[in-house]
N, C-alpha and C positions, 0 to 999 in steps of 0.2 A: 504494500500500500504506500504510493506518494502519498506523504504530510506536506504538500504545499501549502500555502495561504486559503485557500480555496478550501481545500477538506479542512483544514482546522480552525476558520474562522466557521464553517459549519457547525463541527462539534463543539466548539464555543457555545454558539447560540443555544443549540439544542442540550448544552448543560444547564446554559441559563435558565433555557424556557420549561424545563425540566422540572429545575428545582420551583420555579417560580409557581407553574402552571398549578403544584400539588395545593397551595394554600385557596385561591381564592376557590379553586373546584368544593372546598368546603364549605366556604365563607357565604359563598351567593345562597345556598338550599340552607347553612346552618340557620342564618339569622332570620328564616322563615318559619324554622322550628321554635324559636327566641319566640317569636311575636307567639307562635301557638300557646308558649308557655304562659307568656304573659297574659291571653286573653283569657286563658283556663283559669290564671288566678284571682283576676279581676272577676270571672263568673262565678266560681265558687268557695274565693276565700280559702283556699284549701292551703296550708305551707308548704305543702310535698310540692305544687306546682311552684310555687316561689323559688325552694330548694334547687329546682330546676333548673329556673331562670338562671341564677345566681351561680349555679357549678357552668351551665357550659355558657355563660357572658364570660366570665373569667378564660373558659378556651378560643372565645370568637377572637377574645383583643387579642391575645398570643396572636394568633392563627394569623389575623388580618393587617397583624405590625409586621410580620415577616414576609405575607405577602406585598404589602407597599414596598419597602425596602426593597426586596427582588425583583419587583417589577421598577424599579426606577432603576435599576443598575442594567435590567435588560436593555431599556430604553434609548442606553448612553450609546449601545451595542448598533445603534443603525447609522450613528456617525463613526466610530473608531472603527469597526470591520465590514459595514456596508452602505458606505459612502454614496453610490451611486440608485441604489435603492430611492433614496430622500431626495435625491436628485432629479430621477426619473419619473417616481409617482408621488412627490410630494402637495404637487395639488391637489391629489386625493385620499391618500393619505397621512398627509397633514390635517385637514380638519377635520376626519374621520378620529385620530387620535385627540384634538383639540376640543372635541365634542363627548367625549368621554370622561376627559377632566374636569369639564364646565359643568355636566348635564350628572355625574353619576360620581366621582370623586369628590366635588367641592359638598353633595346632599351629604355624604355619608361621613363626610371632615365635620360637618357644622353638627349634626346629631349626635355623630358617635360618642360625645361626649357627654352629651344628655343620657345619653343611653347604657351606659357605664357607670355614671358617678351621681345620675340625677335622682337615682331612687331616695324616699324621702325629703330631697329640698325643690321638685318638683310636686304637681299633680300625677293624680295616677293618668289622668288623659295624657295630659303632656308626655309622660315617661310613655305610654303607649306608642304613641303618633311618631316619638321620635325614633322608636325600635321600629316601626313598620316604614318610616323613611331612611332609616339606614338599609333595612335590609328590601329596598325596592330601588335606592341606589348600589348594590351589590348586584341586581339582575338588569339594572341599566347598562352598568360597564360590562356583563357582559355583552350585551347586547352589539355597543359600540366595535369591542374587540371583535368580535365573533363577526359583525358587519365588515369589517375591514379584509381580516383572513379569509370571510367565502369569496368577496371580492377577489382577490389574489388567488382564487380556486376557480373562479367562474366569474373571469372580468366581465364588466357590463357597464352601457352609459358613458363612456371614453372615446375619445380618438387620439391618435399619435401626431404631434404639431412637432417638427424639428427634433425628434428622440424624447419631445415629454410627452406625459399622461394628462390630459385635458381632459375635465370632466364637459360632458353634455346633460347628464341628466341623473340628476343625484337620486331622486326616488328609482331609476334604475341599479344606481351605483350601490344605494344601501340597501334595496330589498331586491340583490343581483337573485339569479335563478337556485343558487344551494342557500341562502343566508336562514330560511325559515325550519330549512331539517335542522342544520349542525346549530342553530342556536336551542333547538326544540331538542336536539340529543347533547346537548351539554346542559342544558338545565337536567334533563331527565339524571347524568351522570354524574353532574354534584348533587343530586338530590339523594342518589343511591350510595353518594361515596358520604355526606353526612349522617345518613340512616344507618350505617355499617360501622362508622365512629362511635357515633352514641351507643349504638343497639354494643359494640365490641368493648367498649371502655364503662359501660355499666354493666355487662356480664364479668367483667376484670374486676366490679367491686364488688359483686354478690359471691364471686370465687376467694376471695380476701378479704370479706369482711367487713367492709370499709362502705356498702351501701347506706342511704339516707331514703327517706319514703320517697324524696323527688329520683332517685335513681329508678325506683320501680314505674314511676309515672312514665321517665325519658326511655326505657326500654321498649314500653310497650307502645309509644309511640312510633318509636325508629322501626320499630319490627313491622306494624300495622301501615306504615309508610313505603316500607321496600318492600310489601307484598303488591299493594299499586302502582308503586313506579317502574316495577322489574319488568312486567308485561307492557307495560306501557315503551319501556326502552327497547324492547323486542320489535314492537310494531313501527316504533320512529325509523328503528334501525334499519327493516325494511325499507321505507320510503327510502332513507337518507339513500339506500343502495342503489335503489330504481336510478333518483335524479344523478347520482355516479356514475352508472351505466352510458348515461345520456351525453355525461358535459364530458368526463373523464377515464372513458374507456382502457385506455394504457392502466390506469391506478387498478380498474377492476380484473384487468387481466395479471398485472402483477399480485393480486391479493388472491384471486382464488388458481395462481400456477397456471393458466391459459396459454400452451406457447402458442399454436395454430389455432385460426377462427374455426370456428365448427357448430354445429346445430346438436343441440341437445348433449351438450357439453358436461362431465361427469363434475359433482363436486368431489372436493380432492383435500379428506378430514385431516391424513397428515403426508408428510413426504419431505426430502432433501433437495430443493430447486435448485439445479445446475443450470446458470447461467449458459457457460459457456457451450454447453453440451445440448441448450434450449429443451430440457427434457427436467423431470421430478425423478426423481430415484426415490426406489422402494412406497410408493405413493399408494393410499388405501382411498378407493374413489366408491361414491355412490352415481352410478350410471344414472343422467339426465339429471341432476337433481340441482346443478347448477344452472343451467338454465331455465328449472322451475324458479324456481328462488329469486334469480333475477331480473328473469321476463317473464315470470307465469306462464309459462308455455313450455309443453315436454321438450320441442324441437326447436326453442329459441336459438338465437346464432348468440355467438359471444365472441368479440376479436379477441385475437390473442396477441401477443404479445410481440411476434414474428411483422404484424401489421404497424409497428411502430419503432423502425429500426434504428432512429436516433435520439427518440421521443419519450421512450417508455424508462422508468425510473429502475434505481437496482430492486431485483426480486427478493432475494431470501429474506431482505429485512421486512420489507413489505407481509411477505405470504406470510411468516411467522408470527410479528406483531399483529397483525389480523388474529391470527388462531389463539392468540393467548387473549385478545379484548372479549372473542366470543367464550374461550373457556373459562373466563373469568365470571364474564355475566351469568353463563349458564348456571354456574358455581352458586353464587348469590341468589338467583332465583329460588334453588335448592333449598338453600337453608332457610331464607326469608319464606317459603313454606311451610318448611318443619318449625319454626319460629312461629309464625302466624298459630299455626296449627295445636301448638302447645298453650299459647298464651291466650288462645279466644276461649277456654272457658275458664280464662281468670279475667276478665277484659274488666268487669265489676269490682274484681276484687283493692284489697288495698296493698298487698304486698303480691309478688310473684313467686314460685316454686316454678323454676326449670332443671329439669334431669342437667346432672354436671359435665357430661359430655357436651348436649348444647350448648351451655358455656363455656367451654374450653372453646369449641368449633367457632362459637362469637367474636370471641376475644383474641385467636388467630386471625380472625377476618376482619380485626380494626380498618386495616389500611388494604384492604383489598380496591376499594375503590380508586384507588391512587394504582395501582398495578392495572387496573382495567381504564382507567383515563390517560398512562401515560401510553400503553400499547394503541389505543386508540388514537389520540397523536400523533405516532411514530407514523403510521400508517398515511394519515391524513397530509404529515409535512412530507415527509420521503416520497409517498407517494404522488408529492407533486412535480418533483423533479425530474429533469433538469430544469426545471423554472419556476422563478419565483413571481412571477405573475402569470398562470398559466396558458399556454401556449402564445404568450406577446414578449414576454422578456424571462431571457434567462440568469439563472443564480451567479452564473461565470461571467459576465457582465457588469456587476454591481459591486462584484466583490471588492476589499482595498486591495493595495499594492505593498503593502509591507511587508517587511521578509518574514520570512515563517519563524524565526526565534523568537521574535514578538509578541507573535500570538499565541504559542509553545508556551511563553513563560505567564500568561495573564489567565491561559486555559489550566493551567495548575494551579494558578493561584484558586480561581475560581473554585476546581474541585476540591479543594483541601477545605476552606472555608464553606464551603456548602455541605459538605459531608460532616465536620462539625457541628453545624447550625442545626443539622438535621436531626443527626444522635442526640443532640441536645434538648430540640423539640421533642420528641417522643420520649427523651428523660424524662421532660418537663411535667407531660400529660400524665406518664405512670405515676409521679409524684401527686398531681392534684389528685388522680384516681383512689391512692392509695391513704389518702391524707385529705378530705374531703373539709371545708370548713363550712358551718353554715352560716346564711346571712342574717346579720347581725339586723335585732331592732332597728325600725325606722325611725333615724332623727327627725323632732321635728320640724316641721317645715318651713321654710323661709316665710319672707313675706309673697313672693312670689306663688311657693302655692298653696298659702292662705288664701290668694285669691281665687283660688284655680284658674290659673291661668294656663 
């Protein structure tokens, strides 16, 4: 493998957005769980829901300082290693970025502090509205992001004036032809990767001892949550496939191993894709069933890969992280059954009894959401390559020009401190888990909300 500038200001990025991508995948679906808490306690006065609130507030700010922080360091990443990027399509994504910080950063900077520190020197309204505006700027910024990257998946609304990206028409730009699946399969995916947190770091305190009545609340919610959204991410994912088929057939042929176009094309559950040999070794297929799946149709056609000989992105990473996004989620649905299934004839009750194996299997599965969000990624950016605005400009193009020791020494930086930050994070969590405090009496209230204001 050449380490030029090129591949290693890649894996730069892809460490950054790596590390980065894990927190807000939590942040957007956790702080919707937050408002649920709050509204269950504001209904019925119960402290187990307060409890609630109060342990996983305390993980959203973690959660949500580490992802600001990496997300500004990623950001510094499109002037130092891709220069020509900002260059090229900064008229559109310039205020596609600049409308994310305006419209969905600046709500959830002016709240978040309300929402953290305002319990008793606000109103309970107040402390409400300001958790349901934090966490509805968390699904803004997706929004913005996610608008920008399908663009670069499926440009739209542009034309090319002297090598820049001029926009024509912004409601094309931001509601381009993929922006409504992968925004609709990233929500469904922080939704499943919060559900799996909670449901795992409260099965960790009933295994230790260390539960509070609000743990028994937050379980059964995460549990009764990832049994709705698991099928639900099953059904997006279809679609999300369909409109792939359509805009970005090279990606679909590298994900499910297609070397030659063929009608009623076998899906292919596992195998070693030889590039150079344009063949799968040792490959275990179900006859037609990719082209079911794909095109609903026994004898649909699927290109393969042969049909795009300069076009089409590297395989093996692709077809792999594809198999582990789907064996992931299968995975999850699985147990978010046996979950479901154990817990609805306690769903009244005030405390939970689940057999201890389910809670080990929980509590393994904290961070599975994060192993099926980043293979879904891999899939998503890799398989858009070689270009980073798909099929208008390529990633070789954009790149800097600095020598590769450069980017060699700032891409170790990076991994040493990220890997760090990381052990430290999930330090962090086992500690609150294992060491629960609960919330302290409400001081009383300002003058502020004496008034209720």
């Amino acid at each position: 493998m050449d380490l030029d500038t090129l591949l290693l200001s890649r894996i730069q990025f892809a460490a950054n957005i790596s590390f980065h991508i894990l927190f807000p995948t939590i942040t957007i679906a956790l702080c919707w769980f937050l408002l649920f808490f709050r509204i269950r306690f504001v209904q019925t006065r119960d402290e187990a829901w307060e409890q609630a609130y109060y342990f996983w507030t305390k993980v959203f700010a973690l959660t949500f300082a580490l992802g600001v922080v990496s997300g500004i360091v990623m950001s510094f990443q499109f002037g130092t290693n891709w220069p020509g990027f900002m260059e090229k399509t900064g008229n559109i994504s310039g205020p596609l970025l600049g409308y994310e910080v305006l419209t969905a950063f600046f709500l959830e900077a002016s709240f978040l502090g309300i929402m953290l520190f305002g319990r008793g020197r606000v109103s309970e309204r107040v402390h409400l509205i300001a958790t349901s505006l934090v966490a509805l700027g968390t699904t803004l910024s997706a929004f913005w992001i996610l608008s920008l990257n399908s663009w670069m998946q499926t440009p739209a609304g542009f034309e090319i004036v002297n090598g820049e990206f001029v926009p024509t028409d912004w409601l094309a730009i931001v509601f381009n032809p993929s922006f409504p699946y992968r925004l609709a399969h990233k929500l469904l995916a922080s939704a499943l990767t919060a559900s799996f947190l909670i449901a795992g770091l409260c099965a960790w305190q009933l295994l230790k001892g260390s539960a509070t009545r609000g743990t028994h609340k937050a379980l059964r919610t995460a549990a009764f949550a990832a049994i709705i959204v698991a099928p639900l991410q099953i059904f997006v994912g279809d679609l999300h496939g369909l409109n792939t088929l359509e805009h970005q057939p090279a990606k679909i042929a590298a994900m499910e191993g297609i070397w030659e176009t063929e009608k009623g094309a076998p899906l292919t559950l596992f195998g070693i894709p030889d590039e150079e040999a344009g063949t799968t070794h040792f490959a275990v297929k179900i006859p037609k069933l990719a082209s079911l799946i794909l095109t609903h149709e026994w004898d649909g056609e699927i290109k393969g890969i042969a049909d795009f000989p300069d076009t089409h992105p590297p395989v093996a990473p692709v077809f792999y992280a594809f198999r582990v996004m789907v064996g992931m989620g299968s995975l999850m649905l699985l147990v978010a059954l046996w979950s479901a299934w154990k817990l609805w004839p306690q769903r009244h009750a005030t405390q939970t009894s689940l057999p201890r194996p389910l809670l080990w299997t929980l509590a393994g599965m904290t961070f599975s959401g994060w192993l099926a969000t980043l293979a879904g990624w891999y899939v998503t950016e890799i398989g858009r390559q070689p270009f980073i605005v798909y099929g208008a400009l390529r990633t070789a193009d954009v790149a800097t020009q600095i020598a590769p020791p450069y980017v060699a020494v700032t891409l170790t930086a990076y991994l040493i401190v990220y890997g760090l930050l990381l052990v430290t994070y999930v330090g962090v969590l086992k500690h609150m888990a294992e060491n629960p405090v609960k919330p302290a009496p409400e001081a009383p209230q300002g003058e502020l909300g004496k008034a209720g204001v």
